[in-house]
N, C-alpha and C positions, 0 to 999 in steps of 0.2 A: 133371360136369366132363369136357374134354374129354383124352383123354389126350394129350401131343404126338409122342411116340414115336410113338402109330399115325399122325398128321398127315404128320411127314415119314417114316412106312416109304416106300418105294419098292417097288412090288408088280409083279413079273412077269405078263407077261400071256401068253396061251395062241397070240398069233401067234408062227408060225416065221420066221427068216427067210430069203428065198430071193430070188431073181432078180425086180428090180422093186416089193420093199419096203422099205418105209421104216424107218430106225433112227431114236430120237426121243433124245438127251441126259437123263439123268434133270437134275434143275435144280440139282444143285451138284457138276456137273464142273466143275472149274475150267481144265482144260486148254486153252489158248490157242486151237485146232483146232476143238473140239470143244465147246466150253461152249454151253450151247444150241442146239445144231447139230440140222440135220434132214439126212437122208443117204439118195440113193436110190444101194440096194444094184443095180449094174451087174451084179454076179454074185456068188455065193455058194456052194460047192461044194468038195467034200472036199481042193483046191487050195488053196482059202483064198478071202477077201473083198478086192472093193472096190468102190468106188462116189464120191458125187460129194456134197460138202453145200453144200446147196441157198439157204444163210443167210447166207452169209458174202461179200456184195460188197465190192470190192476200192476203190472210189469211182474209178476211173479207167473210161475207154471201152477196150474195144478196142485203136483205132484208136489212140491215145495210148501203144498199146504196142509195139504190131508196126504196122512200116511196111511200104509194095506190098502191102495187102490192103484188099480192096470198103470204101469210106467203111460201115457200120452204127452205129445209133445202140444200139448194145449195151453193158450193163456187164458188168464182167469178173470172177467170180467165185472165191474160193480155195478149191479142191475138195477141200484137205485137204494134210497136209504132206506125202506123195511127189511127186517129181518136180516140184517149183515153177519149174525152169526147161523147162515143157512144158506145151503147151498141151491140150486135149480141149473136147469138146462133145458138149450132147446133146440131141437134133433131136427134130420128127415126123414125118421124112419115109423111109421106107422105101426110096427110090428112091434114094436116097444110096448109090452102090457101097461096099462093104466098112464097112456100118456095123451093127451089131452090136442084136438086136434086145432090147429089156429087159424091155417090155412089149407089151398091144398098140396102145399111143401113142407110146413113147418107142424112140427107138435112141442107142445110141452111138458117136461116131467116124465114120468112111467117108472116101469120095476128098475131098482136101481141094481140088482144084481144081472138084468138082463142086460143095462148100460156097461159093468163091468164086462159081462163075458163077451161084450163087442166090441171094447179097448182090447181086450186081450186078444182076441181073432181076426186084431186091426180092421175090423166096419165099421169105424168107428177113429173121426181124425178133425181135426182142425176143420175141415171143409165142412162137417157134416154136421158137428155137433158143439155147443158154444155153454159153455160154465159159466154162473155168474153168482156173487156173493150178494144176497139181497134182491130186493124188486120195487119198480115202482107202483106204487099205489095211492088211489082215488074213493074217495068215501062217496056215497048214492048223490051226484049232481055235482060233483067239486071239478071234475074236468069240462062238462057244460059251464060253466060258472068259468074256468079257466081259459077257456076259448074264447067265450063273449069278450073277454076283457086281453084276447090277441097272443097269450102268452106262448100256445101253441098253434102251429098247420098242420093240418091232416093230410096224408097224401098215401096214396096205393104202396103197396112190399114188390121190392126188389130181391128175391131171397137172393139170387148168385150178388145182388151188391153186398148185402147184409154181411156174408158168410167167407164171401172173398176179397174184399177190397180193405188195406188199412184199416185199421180204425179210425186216427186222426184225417182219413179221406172222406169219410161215411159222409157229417154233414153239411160238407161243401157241395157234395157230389147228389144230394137228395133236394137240398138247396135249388142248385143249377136247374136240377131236373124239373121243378115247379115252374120254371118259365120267369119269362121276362121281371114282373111283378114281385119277383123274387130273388131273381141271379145277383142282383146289385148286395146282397146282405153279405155274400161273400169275401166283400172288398172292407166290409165295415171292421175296425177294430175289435181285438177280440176284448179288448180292455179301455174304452173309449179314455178315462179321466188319462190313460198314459201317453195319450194325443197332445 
């Protein structure tokens, strides 16, 4: 018989997290933010954490938000609750002045008139580049502290999953990819008490 305690333990895994990896939701947070949320950490250091989840579109464009900026056919992403009235993104394009590098695919930020003039010269598309309303953030030890006690898994960037795949696929699919010790979270309700 199978025990269910060990089913739904939540088991910590031996990745650290740092600059350009991934925080995965254990599957019964319930918090509005964060409930199945996938989150690429933009920085992580004895300052504290933030970064950006990657799951959470907003069902409007862009463009439907902020007016005088390049027509793109981009959705508009909620990167977590700071700072909701403030935009960010985050590219593959290193040329981007004053954009902050995460990985070596991914950057954050930079001149945002340079962002325009690459909407407009179309370098600039869904594929490349991800808007988000807000971000998430970590005061100095609140994600150590958040970890110890399972809330989150750490795992390596996928950028083509990140950038290409659904949103609501992201974290089943980063799930799976943690392995055995993991895959079964996928089956679990996204809403236990409607069991």
């Amino acid at each position: 018989m199978t025990d269910i305690n060990k089913i739904l333990e939540i088991k910590p895994n031996k990745v650290k997290p740092s600059q350009g990896k991934l925080l995965i939701a254990e599957p019964f947070t319930s918090d509005y933010y964060f409930k199945r949320s996938v989150i690429l950490l933009a920085e992580h250091n004895e300052e504290g954490s933030y970064g950006m989840v990657f799951n959470k579109p907003l069902y409007i464009n862009l463009n439907e938000l902020i007016k005088d900026f390049p027509s793109i056919d981009a959705p508009l992403f909620l990167g977590g609750p700071v700072k909701t009235d403030s935009l960010f993104y985050i590219h593959k394009f290193p040329e981007i002045i004053n954009s902050i590098k995460i990985n070596e695919e991914l950057y954050w930020g930079g001149d945002i008139d340079i962002v325009k003039d690459m909407i407009s010269s179309q370098q600039l598309n869904k594929d490349n580049i991800r808007f988000f309303v807000g971000y998430a953030g970590w005061s100095p030890k609140q994600l150590d502290e958040e970890l110890r006690e399972n809330y989150w898994v750490v795992s390596r960037v996928k950028t083509e999953l990140l950038l290409n795949e659904p949103p609501s696929n992201i974290w089943n699919k980063v799930v799976v990819d943690l392995g055995d010790d993991y895959a079964h979270w996928v089956n679990f309700p996204v809403n236990p008490s409607m069991n």
